[in-house]
PLY file of the C-alpha trace (Angstrom):
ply
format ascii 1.0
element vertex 326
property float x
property float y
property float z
element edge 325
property int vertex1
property int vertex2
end_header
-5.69 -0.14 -6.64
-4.35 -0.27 -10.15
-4.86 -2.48 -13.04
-1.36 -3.99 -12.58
-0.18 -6.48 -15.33
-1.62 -4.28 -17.84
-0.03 -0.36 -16.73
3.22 -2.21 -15.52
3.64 -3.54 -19.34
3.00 -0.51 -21.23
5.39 1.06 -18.40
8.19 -0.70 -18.40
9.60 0.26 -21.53
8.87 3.99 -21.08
10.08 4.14 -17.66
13.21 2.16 -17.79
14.94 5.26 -19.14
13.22 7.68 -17.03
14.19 5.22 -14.00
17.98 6.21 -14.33
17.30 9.55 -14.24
14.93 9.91 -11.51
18.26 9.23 -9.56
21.00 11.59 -11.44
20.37 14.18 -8.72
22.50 14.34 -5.56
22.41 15.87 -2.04
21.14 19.49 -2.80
23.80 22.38 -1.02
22.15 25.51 0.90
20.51 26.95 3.57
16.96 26.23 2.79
15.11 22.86 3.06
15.51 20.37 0.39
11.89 19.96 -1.52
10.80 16.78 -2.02
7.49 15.04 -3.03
5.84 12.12 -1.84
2.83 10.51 -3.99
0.37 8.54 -1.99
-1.22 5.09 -3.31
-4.79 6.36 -3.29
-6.53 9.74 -2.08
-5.81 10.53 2.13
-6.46 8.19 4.73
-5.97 7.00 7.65
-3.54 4.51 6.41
-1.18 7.65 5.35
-1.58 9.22 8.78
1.82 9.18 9.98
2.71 11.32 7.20
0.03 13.97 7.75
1.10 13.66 10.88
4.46 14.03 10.23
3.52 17.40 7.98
0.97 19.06 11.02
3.98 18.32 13.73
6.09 20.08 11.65
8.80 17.16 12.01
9.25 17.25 7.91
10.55 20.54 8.41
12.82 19.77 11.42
14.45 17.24 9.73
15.39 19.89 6.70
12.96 18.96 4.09
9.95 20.37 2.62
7.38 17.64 1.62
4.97 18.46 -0.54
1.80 15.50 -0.35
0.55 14.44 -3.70
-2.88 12.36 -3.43
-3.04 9.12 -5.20
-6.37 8.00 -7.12
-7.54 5.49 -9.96
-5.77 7.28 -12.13
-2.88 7.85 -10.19
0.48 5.55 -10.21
2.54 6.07 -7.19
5.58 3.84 -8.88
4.98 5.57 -12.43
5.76 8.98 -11.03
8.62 8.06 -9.24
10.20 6.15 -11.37
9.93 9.17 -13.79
11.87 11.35 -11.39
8.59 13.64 -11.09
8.29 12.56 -7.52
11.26 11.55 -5.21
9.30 9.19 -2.03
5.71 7.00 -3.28
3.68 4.37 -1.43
2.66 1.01 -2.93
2.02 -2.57 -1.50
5.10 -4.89 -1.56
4.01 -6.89 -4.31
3.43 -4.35 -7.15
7.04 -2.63 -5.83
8.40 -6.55 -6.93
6.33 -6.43 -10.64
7.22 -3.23 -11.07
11.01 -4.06 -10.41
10.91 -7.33 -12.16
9.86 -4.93 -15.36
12.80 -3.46 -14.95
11.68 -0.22 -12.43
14.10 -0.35 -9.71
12.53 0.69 -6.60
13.81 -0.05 -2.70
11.15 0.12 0.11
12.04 1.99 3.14
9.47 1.05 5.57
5.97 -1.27 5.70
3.44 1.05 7.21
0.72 -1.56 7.74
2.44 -5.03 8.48
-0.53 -6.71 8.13
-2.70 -6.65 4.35
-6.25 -5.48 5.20
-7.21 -6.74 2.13
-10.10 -9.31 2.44
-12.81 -10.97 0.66
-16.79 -9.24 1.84
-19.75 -11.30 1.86
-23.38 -10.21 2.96
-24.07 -11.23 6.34
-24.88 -14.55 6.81
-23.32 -15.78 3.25
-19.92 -15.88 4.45
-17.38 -18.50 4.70
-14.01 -18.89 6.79
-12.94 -21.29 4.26
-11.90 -19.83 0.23
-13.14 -23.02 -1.12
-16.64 -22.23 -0.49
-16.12 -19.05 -3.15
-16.37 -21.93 -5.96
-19.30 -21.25 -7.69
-20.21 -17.56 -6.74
-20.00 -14.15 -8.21
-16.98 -12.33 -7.15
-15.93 -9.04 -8.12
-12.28 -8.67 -8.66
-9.76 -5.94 -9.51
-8.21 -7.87 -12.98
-4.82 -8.41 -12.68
-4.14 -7.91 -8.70
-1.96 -11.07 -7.35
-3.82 -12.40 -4.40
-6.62 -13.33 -6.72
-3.89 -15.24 -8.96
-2.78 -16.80 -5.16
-6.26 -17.91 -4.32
-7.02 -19.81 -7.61
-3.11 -21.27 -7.08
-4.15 -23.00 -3.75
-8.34 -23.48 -4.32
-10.25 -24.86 -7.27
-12.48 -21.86 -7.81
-12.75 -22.89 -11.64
-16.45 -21.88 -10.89
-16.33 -18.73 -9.92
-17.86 -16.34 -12.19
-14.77 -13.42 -12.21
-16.72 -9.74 -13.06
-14.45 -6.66 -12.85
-14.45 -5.20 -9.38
-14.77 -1.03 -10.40
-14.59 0.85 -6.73
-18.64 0.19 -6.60
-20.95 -1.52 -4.92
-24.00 -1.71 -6.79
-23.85 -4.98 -7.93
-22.52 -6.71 -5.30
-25.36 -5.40 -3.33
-28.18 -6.68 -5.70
-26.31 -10.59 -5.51
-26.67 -11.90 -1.39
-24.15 -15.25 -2.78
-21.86 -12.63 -4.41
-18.14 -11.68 -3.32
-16.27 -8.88 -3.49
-12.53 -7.05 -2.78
-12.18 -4.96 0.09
-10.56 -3.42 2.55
-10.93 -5.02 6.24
-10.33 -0.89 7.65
-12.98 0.70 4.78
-15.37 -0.46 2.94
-17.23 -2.96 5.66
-17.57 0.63 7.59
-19.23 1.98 4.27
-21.93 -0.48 4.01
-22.89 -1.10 7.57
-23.66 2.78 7.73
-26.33 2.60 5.06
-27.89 -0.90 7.22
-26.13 -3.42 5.04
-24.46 -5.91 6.98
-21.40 -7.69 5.73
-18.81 -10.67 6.59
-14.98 -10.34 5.75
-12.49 -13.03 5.42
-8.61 -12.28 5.23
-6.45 -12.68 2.27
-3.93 -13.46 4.52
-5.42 -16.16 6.07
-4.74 -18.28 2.76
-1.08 -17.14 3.46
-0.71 -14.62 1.19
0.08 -11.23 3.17
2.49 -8.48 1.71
3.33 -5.31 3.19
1.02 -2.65 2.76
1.54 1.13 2.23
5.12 0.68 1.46
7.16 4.10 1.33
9.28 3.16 -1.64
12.56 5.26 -3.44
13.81 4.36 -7.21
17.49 2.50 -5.80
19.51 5.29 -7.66
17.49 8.02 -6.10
18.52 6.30 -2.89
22.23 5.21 -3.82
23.14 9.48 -4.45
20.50 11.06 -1.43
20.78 8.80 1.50
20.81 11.81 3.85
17.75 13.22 2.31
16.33 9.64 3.04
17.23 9.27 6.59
16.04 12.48 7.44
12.50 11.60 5.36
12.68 8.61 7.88
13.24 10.37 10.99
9.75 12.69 10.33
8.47 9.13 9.48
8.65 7.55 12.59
7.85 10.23 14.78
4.75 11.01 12.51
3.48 7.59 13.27
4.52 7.39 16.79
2.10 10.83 16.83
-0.54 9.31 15.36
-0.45 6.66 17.32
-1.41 8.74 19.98
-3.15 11.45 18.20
-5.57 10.18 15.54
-8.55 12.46 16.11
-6.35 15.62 16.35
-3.97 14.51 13.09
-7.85 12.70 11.33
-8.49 16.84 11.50
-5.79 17.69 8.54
-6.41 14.18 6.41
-10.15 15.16 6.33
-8.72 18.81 4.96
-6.83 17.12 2.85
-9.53 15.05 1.37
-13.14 16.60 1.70
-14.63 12.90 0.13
-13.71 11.13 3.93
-16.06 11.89 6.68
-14.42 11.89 10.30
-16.16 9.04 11.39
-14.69 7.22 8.56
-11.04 8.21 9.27
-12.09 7.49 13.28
-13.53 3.63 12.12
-10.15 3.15 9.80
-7.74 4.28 12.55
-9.20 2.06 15.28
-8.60 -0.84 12.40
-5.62 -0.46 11.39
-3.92 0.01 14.69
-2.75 -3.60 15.05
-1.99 -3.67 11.16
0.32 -0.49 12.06
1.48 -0.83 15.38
1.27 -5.18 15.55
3.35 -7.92 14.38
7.01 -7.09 13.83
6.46 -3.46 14.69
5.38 -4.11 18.59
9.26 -5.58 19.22
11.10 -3.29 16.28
9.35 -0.51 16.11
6.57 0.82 12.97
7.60 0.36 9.35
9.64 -2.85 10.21
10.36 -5.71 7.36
11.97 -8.61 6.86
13.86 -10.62 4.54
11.87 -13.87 5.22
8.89 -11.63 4.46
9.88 -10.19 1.31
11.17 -13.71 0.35
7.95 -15.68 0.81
6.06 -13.19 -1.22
8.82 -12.73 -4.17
8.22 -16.73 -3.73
4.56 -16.67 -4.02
4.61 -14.66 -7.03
7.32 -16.68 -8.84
5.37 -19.85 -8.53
1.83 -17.44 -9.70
3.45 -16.33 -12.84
3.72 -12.61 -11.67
7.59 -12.52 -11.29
9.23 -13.80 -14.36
12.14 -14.63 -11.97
13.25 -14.78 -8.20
14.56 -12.20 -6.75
17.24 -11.07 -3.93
15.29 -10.03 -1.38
17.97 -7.95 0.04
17.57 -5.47 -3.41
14.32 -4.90 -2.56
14.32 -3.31 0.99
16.37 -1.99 3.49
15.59 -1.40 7.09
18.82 0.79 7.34
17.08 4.47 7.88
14.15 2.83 10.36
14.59 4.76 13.57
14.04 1.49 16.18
0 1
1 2
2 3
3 4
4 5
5 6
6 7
7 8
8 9
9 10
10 11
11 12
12 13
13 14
14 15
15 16
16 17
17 18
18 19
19 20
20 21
21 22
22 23
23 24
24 25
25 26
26 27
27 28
28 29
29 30
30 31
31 32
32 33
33 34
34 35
35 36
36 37
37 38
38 39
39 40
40 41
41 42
42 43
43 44
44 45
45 46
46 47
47 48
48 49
49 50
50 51
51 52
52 53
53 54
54 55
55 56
56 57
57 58
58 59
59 60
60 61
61 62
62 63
63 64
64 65
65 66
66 67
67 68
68 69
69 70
70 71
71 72
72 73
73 74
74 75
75 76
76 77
77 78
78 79
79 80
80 81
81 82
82 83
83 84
84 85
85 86
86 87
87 88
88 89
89 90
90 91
91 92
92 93
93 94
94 95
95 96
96 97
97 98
98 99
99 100
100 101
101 102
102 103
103 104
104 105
105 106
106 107
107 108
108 109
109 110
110 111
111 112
112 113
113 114
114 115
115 116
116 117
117 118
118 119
119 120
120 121
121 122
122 123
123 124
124 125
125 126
126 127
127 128
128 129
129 130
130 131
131 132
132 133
133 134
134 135
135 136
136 137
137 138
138 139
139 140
140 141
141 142
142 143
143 144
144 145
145 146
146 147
147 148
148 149
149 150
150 151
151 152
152 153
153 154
154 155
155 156
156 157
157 158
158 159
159 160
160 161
161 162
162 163
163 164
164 165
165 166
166 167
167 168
168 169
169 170
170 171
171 172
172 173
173 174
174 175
175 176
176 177
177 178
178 179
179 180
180 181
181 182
182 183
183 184
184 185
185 186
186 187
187 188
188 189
189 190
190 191
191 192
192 193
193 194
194 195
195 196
196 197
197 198
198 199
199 200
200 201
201 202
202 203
203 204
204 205
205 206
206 207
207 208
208 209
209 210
210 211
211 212
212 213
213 214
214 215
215 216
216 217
217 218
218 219
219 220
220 221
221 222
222 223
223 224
224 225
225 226
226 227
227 228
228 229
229 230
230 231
231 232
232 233
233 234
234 235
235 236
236 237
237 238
238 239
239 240
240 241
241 242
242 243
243 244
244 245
245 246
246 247
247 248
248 249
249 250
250 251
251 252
252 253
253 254
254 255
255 256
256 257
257 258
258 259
259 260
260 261
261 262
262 263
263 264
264 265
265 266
266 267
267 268
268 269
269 270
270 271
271 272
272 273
273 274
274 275
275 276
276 277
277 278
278 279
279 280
280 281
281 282
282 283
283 284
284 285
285 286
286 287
287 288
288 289
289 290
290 291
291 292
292 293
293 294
294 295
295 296
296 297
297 298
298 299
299 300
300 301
301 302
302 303
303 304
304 305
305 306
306 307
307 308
308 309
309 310
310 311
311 312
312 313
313 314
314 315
315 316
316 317
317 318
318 319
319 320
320 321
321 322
322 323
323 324
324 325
């Protein structure tokens, strides 16, 4: 959702300071709860609804802490703000938490919240393809910058492909029946089918490119001096979305509060969606938010060989399950 290779440049020098401080502060002493903030990758959604839920249940609070919810947006960087010690907790996907790092902006993910990418290709209805060779030649409108596109052209000749700026809208896309654009697999196929348009969507992770999506994320020195702050952010985590999972129409209720822009039905459409990208894969056996190092090491891989990672990467300094309550 943000113009990566060009904000994590112009970042990295004047955040590699403010990195090191964002973790100077330690465990805080006293009776109240510890205040903490936790910057979302894009405006409230169903994809953040174990945290809402986690806020409504009160289980932030029961767990010592009071969160305060900061919405995300275009103009919003989840990993900027953290790494500049304004907020302590942020969501991003696993692969800008890797560019950002490799820039020098040490982060560690906590917990995967979608273990699938809903990111996808859309087609009109009847243009549509199940194979990312057949996008040779087309219009496609593409966020500049973001990695999967880099992927694709990595393992398919689309040397045709005419690339035009992908800007949140619609408009042209609409006017083009051949032409292709980003989306989201729990969003934006909802958005057009409700105004009679019908659309096709094909997987990015069916060319094997899937990283974890709506990653909560520390800086590691934020982590290294507040690790009981962290496992009790964790605790409220899980049993936010272990609510949720249970609750989406009640805890739907405070996300639409929270964001006026997202009807119910929407939130309704994106929960029934994402439930296997949630509650699937790894997370059926190990419980939600689960990761892996063979995970994080195919996609620290994939961007290596991509040109996005300058160089490899432990995977074991990127994430830690330790605080996921199985």
């Amino acid at each position: 959702m943000e113009n990566r290779q060009k904000r994590y440049r112009l970042l990295a020098l004047s955040l590699l300071g403010a990195t090191v401080l964002s973790g100077c502060g330690s465990e805080a002493t006293g009776d109240g709860p510890k205040e903490v903030k936790l910057v979302l990758n894009w405006f409230p959604k169903a994809q953040m609804g174990g945290f809402f839920a986690a806020q409504s249940q009160a289980y932030y609070e029961d767990n010592g802490l009071d969160v305060d919810i900061e919405p995300g947006g275009p103009e919003v960087s989840a990993i900027q703000m953290v790494a500049a010690g304004q907020a302590e907790f942020g969501l991003a996907h696993a692969d800008q938490i890797l560019i950002a790092r490799n820039q020098g902006i040490e982060l560690v993910a906590l917990a995967a919240s979608l273990q699938e990418s809903p990111q996808a290709l859309m087609f009109h209805e009847g243009h549509g393809t199940d194979s990312f060779a057949d996008i040779n030649g087309r219009t496609a409108y593409i966020e500049p910058g973001i990695p999967y596109w880099d992927y694709l052209k990595s393992q398919y000749d689309l040397s045709d492909v005419t690339e035009l700026a992908y800007n949140g809208q619609h408009v042209n896309f609409l006017e083009n029946e051949e032409a292709v654009t980003q989306a989201f697999l729990t969003s934006e196929p909802f958005f057009l089918e409700r105004e009679g348009i019908g659309t096709e969507t094909l997987l990015i992770s069916e060319a094997g490119y899937n990283p974890y999506n709506v990653v909560l994320f520390v800086t590691k020195d934020y982590l290294e001096s507040n690790k009981d702050t962290v496992a009790s952010f964790m605790e409220a985590y899980t049993a936010g979305w272990n609510y949720y999972k249970d609750h989406d129409e009640e805890v739907n209720e405070v996300i639409h509060e929270a964001n006026k822009n997202i009807a119910l039905e929407e939130l309704a459409y994106e929960a029934e969606t994402q439930f296997e990208f949630v509650f699937g894969g790894d997370a059926k056996e190990n419980g939600v938010g689960f990761m892996t190092e063979e995970r994080w090491g195919d996609l620290i891989h994939q961007l290596v060989e991509i040109g996005q990672l300058q160089e490899t990467v432990d995977p074991n300094e990127i994430f830690t399950t330790e605080f996921l309550q199985h």
